[in-house]
C-alpha positions as CSV (number, residue, x, y, z in Angstrom):
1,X,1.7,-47.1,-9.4
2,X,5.3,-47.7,-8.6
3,X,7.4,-46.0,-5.8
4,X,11.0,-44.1,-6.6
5,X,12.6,-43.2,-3.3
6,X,9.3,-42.3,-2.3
7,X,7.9,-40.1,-5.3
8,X,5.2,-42.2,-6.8
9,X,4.6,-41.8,-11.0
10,X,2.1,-43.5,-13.1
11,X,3.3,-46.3,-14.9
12,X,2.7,-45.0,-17.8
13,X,4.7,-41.4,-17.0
14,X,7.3,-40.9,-19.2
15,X,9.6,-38.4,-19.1
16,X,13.4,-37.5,-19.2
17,X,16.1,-35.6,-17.8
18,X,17.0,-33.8,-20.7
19,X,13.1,-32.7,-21.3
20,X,12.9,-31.0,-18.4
21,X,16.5,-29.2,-18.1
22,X,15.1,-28.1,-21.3
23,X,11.8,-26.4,-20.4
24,X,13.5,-24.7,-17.5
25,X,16.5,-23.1,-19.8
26,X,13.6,-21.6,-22.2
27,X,11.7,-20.2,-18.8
28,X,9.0,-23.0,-18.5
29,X,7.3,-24.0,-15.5
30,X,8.0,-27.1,-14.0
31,X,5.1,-29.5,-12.9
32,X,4.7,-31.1,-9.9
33,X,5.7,-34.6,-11.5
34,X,8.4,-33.1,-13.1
35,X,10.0,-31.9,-10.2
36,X,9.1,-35.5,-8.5
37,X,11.1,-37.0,-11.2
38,X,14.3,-34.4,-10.9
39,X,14.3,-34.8,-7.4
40,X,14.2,-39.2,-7.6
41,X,16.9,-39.4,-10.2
42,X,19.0,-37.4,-7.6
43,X,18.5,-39.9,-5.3
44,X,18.6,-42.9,-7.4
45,X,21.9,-41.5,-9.1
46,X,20.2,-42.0,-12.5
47,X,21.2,-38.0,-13.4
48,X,24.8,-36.7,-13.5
49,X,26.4,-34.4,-11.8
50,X,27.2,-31.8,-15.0
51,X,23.6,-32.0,-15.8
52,X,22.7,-31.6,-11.4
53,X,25.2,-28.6,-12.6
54,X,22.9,-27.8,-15.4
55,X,19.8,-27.9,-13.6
56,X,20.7,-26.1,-10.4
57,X,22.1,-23.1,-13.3
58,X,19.0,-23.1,-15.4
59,X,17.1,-22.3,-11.9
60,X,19.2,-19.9,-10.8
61,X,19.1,-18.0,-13.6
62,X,14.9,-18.8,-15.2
63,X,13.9,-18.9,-10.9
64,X,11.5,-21.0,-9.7
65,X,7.9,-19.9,-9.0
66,X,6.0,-20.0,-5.5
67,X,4.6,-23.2,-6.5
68,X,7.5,-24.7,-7.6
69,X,9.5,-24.2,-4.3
70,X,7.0,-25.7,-2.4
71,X,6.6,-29.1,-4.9
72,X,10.7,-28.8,-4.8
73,X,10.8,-28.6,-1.0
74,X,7.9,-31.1,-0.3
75,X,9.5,-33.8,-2.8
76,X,12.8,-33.2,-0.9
77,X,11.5,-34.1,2.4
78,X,10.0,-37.2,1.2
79,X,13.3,-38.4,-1.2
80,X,14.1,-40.0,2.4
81,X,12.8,-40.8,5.7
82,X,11.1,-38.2,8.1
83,X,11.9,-38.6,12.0
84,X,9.3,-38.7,14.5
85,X,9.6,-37.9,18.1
86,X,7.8,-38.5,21.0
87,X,4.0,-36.8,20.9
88,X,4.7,-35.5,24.3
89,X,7.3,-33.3,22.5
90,X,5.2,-31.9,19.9
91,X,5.2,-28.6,21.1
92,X,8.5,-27.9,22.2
93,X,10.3,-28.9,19.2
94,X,12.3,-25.8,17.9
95,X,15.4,-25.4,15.9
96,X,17.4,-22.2,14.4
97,X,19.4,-22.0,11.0
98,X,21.0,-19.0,9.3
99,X,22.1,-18.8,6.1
100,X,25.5,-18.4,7.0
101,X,28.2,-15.2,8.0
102,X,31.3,-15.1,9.0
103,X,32.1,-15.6,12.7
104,X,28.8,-16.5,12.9
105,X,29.0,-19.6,15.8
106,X,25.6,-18.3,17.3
107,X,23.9,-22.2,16.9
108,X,26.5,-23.6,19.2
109,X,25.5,-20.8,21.6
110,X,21.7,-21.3,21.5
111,X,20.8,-24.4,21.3
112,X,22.0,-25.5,24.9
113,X,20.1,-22.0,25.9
114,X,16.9,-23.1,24.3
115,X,17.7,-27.1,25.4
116,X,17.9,-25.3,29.3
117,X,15.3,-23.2,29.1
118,X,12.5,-26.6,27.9
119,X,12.7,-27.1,24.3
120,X,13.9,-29.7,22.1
121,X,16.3,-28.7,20.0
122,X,16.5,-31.3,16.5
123,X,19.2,-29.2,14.6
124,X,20.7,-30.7,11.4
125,X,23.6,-28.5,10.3
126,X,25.3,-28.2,7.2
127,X,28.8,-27.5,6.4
128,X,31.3,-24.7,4.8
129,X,29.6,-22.9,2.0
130,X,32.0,-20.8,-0.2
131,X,33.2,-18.0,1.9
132,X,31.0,-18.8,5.1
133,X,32.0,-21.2,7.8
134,X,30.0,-24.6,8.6
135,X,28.7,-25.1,12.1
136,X,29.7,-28.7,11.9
137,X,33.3,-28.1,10.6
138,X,33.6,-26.1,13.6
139,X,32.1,-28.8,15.8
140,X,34.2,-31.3,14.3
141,X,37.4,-29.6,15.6
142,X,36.9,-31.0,19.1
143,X,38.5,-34.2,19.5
144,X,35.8,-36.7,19.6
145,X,32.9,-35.5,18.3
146,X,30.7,-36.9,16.3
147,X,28.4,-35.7,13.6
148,X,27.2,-38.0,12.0
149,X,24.7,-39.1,14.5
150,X,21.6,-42.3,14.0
151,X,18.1,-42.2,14.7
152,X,18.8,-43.9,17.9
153,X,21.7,-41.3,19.1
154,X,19.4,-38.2,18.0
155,X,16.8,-39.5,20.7
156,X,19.0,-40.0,23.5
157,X,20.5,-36.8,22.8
158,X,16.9,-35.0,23.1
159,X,16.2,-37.3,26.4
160,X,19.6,-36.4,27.9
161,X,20.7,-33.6,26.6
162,X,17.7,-31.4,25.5
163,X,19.4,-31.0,22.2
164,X,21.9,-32.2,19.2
165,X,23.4,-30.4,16.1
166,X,24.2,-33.4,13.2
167,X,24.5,-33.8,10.2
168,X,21.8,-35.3,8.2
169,X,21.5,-39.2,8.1
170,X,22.1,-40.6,4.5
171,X,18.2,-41.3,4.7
172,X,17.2,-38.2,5.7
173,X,16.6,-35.7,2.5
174,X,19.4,-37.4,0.4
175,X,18.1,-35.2,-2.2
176,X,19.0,-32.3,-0.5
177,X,22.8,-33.8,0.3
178,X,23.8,-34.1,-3.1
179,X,22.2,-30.2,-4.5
180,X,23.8,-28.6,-1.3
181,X,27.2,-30.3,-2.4
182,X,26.7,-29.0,-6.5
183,X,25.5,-25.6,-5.6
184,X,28.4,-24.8,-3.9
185,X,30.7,-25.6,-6.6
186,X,28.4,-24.0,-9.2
187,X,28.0,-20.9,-7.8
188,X,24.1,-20.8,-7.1
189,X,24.4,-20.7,-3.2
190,X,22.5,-17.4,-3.4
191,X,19.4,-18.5,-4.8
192,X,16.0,-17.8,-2.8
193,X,14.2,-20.6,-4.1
194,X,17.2,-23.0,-3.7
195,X,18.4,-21.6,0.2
196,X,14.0,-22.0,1.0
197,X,13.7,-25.8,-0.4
198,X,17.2,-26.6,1.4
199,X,16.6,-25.2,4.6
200,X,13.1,-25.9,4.7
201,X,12.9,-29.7,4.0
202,X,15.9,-30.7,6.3
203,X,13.2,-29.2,9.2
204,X,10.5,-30.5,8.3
205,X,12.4,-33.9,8.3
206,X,13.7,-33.3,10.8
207,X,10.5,-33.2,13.2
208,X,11.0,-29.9,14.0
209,X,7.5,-27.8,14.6
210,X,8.9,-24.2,14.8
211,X,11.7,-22.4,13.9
212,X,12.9,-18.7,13.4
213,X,15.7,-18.5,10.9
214,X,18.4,-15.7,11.5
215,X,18.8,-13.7,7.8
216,X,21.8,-12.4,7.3
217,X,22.0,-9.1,5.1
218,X,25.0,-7.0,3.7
219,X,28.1,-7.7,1.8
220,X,29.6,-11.2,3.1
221,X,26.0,-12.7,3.2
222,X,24.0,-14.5,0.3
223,X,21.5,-11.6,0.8
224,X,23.3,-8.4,-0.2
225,X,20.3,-6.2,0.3
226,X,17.5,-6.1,2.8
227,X,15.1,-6.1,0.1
228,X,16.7,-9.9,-1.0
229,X,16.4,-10.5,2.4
230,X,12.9,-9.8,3.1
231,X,12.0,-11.7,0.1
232,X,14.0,-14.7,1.2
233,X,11.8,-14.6,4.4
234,X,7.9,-14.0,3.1
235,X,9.1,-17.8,1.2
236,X,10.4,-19.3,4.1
237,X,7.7,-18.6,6.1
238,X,5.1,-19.4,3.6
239,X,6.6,-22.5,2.3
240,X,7.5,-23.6,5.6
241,X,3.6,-23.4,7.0
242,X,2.3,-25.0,4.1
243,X,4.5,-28.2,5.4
244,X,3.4,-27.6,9.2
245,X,6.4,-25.3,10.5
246,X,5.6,-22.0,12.2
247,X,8.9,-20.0,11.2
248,X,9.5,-16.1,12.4
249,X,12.6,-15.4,10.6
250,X,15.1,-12.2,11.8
251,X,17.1,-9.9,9.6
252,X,20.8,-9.7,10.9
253,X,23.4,-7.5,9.6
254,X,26.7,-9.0,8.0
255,X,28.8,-6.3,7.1
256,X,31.4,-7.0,9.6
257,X,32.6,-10.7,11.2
258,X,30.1,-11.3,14.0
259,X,31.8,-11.8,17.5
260,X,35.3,-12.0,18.0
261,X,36.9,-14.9,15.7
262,X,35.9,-16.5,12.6
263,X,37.7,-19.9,12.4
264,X,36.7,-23.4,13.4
265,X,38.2,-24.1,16.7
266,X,38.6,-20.3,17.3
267,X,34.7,-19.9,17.0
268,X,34.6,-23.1,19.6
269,X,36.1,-21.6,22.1
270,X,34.5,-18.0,21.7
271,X,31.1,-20.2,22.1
272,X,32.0,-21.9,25.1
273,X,33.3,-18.3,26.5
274,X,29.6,-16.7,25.4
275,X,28.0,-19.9,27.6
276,X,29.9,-18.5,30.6
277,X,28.0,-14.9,30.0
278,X,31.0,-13.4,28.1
279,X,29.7,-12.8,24.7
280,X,30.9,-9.9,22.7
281,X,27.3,-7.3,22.5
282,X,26.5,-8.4,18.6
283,X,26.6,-12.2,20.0
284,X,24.2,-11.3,22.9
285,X,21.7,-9.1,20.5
286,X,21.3,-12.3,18.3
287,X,21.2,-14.6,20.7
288,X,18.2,-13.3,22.9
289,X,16.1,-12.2,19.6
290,X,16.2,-15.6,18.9
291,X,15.5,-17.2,21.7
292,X,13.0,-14.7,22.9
293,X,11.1,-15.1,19.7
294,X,11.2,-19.2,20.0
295,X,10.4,-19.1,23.8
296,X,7.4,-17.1,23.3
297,X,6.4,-18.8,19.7
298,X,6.2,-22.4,22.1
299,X,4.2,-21.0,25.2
300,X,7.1,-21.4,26.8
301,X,7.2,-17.7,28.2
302,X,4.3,-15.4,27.8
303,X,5.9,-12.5,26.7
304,X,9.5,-11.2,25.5
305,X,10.3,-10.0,28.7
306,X,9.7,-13.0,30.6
307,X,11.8,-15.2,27.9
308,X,14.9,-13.0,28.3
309,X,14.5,-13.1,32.1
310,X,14.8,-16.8,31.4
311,X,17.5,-16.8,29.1
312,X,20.0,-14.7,31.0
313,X,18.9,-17.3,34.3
314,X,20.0,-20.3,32.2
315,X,23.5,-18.8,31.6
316,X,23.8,-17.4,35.1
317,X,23.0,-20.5,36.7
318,X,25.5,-22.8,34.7
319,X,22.1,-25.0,33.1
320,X,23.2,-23.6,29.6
321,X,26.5,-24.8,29.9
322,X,25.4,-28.2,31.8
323,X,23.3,-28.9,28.4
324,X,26.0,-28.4,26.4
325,X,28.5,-30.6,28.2
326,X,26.0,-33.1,28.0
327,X,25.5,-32.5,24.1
328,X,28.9,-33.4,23.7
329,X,29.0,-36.7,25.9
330,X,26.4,-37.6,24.2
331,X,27.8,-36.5,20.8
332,X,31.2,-39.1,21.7
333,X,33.7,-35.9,23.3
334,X,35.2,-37.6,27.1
335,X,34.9,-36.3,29.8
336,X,38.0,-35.2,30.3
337,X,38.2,-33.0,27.0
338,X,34.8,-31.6,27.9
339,X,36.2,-30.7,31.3
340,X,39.4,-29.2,30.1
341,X,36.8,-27.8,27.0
342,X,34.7,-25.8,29.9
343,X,37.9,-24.4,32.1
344,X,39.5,-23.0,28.8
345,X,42.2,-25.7,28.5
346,X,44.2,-25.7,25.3
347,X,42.3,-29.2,23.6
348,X,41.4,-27.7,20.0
349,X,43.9,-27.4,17.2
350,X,45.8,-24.5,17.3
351,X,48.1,-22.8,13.9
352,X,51.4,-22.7,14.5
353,X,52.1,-19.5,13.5
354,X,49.8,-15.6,14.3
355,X,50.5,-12.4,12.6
356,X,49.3,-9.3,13.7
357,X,47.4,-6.7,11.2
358,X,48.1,-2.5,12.3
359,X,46.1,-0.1,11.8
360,X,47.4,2.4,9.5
361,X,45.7,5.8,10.6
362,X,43.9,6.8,13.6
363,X,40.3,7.6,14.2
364,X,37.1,5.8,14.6
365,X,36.4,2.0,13.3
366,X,33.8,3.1,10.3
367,X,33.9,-0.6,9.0
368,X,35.3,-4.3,8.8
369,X,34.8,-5.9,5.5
370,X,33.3,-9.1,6.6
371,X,34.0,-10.4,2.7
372,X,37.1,-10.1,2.7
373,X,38.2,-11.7,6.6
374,X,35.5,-14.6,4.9
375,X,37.8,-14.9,1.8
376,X,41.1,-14.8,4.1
377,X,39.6,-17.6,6.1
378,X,38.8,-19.9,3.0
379,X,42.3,-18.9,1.7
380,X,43.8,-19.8,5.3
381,X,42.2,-23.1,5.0
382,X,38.8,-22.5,7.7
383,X,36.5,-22.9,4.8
384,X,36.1,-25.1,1.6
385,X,37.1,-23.9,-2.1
386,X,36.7,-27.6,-3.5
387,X,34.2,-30.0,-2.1
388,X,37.3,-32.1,-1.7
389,X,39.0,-29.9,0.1
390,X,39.9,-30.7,3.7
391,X,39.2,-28.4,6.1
392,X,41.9,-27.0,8.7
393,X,40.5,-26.6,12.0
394,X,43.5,-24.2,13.6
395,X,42.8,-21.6,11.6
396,X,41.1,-18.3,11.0
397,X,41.3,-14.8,12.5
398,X,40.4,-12.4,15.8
399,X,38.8,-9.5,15.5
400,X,39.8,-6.6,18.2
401,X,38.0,-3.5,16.9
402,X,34.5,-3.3,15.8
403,X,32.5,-0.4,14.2
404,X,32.7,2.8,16.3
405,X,35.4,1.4,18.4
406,X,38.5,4.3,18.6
407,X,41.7,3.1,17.0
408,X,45.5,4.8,16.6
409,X,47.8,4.1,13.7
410,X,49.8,1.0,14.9
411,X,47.2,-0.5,17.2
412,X,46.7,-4.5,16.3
413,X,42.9,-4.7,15.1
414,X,42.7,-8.1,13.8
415,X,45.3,-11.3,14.6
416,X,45.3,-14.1,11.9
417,X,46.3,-17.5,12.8
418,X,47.9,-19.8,9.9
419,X,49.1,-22.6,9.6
420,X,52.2,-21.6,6.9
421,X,55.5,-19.8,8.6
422,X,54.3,-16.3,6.7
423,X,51.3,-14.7,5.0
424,X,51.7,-13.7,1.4
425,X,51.7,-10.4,0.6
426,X,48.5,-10.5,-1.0
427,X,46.6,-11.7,1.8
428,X,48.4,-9.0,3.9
429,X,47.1,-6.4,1.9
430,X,43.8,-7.4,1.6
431,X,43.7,-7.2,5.6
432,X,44.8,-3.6,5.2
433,X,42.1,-2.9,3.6
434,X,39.3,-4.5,5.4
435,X,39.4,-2.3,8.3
436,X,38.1,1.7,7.5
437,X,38.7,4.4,9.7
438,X,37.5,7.8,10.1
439,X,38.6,10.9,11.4
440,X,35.3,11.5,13.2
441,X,33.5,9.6,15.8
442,X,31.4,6.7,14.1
443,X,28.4,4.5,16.1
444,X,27.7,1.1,15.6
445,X,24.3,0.3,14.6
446,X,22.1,-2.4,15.9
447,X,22.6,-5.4,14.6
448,X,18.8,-6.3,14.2
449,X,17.5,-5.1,11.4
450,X,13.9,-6.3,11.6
451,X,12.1,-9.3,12.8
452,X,9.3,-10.7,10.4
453,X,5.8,-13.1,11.4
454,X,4.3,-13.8,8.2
């Protein structure tokens, strides 16, 4: 036998990558060795990026079966090391992901929470997909911090702090680095089989041992329907257990921005205002459905009730926010930005310039088009449109009205902060139109959609 980045073949295995983008454009069925081999000539660098390009398009649009996306995420994890933690942490190691929104800074939030409250909290984070921020380009705007953390900073992260949020190491699902980086490029982000093996593997190298993902449905999410999204979460939780994860995963609505910012350093500071208790009601909702589900999946609490009690104690009592602080330390931020961080000191990158966006008739808040505040942001500069684009941190928007909030013409619902002396006229218009506003009284519904177990 001989050993690729850790996909064994038999010597005698021949095959090549044109065969196999071959058999998946005509609607074949890939084998496990085949996918081995796809997934080692990522790694080895033996397969180029227009034909990564090809492969990632030919999957999108033939899809990959059940038993593909498991041999897809399994050779994943094993295209690079997997870490292993202390046994006496076996069952308290618990993460979160979502598959991305806009204004959507809810992992900064929870994993000090869940960090105070017992668990160990692994979390590798991704960056900036298309229209949707990235919870480390929005970590990465306060001065200091690092995240691109080693083995030996992720352990004394868990020891001190309870929890991290990093990006993968270069040995950990290197496979996995280089697809995320094509797909968004090639416009095959929304792919259920692709979103499962990506998420997936970067867990289950990661050591965690459950996890409840947080779905996000409606028109700026990569599920547009709940249907999608219900689909999307029967794989993850299936492919997940067959690699020894126990994943609940929650259906979220994106329709509107969630919270009250989208924007790198503007979502900072909205998370270190939610860790005092101040968090907007759609920010809360999430927060304690996910917790509450994790807290009660670990024995951690015995029921719901008792895991919310918990929850709400950890913010009250300052633990939450002590975790985080330490996170940071630990993550290279002083002490004296973390201090200034906490008392709501200006420390984070701000744009030079705000403009204000009126409403234009008066009624009732009847929607926020989430898409569109998503495409102003990547416009603006919060999110990537090239994966050599540089991100700008002072950037992004403030939301003042919601759904079902009352409105009259000339009140300010949204403030966008930019880094240019004016907005075009384009991107002023388009603002115009993202709010809609009725002439009779509108509610807000629930931000939960459903929570699913198997």
């Amino acid at each position: 036998m001989r050993e690729i980045s850790n996909v064994k073949f038999d010597e005698g295995f021949q095959m090549n990558t044109a065969h196999i983008l071959k058999k998946k454009r005509d609607g074949g069925e890939f084998t496990k060795e085949e996918i081995e081999y796809f997934v080692s000539s990522l790694v080895n660098g033996s397969i180029s990026e227009s034909q990564i390009g090809a492969m990632l398009m030919a999957m999108y649009i033939r899809g990959l079966t059940y038993k593909e996306t498991v041999d897809l995420t399994r050779a994943m994890v094993f295209s690079g090391e997997q870490l292993q933690w202390d046994l006496q942490w076996q069952g308290v190691l618990a993460d979160k992901h979502s598959t991305g929104g806009i204004g959507d800074k809810i992992s900064i939030v929870l994993a000090p929470i869940l960090a105070a409250c017992g668990l160990k909290v692994p979390m590798i984070s991704g960056r900036s997909l298309e229209h949707t921020g990235g919870t480390l380009d929005k970590l990465e705007s306060i001065p200091g911090l690092m995240v691109d953390l080693d083995v030996c900073q992720m352990q004394k992260a868990l020891e001190h702090a309870g929890c991290f949020i990093t990006a993968a190491t270069q040995s950990l699902c290197p496979a996995d680095k280089t697809l995320y980086r094509v797909r968004d490029i090639t416009c095959t982000v929304d792919n259920i089989h692709l979103i499962v093996s990506s998420i997936i593997s970067k867990k289950v190298a990661s050591g965690t041992k459950f996890l409840v993902v947080d779905v996000k449905v409606g028109r700026a999410a990569f599920c547009k329907t709940e249907e999608m999204g219900r689909a999307l979460a029967r794989d993850l939780i299936r492919v997940s257990a067959e690699l020894g994860v126990t994943t609940k995963v929650v259906l979220s609505r994106m329709d509107e921005p969630l919270g009250r910012c989208a924007g790198n350093a503007l979502e900072v500071i909205e998370a270190v205002q939610c860790l005092t208790g101040d968090m907007s009601p759609q920010i809360s909702r999430i927060v304690l459905v996910l917790g509450v589900n994790l807290l009660v999946m670990t024995n951690i609490c015995k029921n719901e009730a008792e895991a919310e009690k918990l929850i709400q104690k950890v913010i009250k009592e300052g633990s939450a926010m002590d975790r985080f602080c330490r996170m940071l330390s630990v993550q290279g931020v002083n002490e004296e930005t973390i201090t200034r961080l906490v008392a709501g000191e200006q420390v984070l990158p701000m744009a030079n310039y705000t403009t204000d966006i009126p409403a234009v008739e008066t009624g009732w808040v009847s929607g926020v088009d989430a898409m569109i505040i998503g495409q102003v942001c990547q416009w603006l500069g919060a999110c990537r449109r090239t994966t050599s684009s540089q991100i700008d941190p002072s950037v992004g928007v403030q939301v003042h009205r919601r759904v079902g909030d009352q409105v009259r013409w000339g009140d300010v619902w949204l403030t966008v902060h930019h880094s240019s002396p004016s907005l075009s006229a384009q991107v002023y218009d388009s603002l115009t139109k993202a709010i809609t506003i009725s002439n009779t009284e509108v509610k807000g519904q629930d931000i939960i959609i459903e929570v699913i177990h198997q």
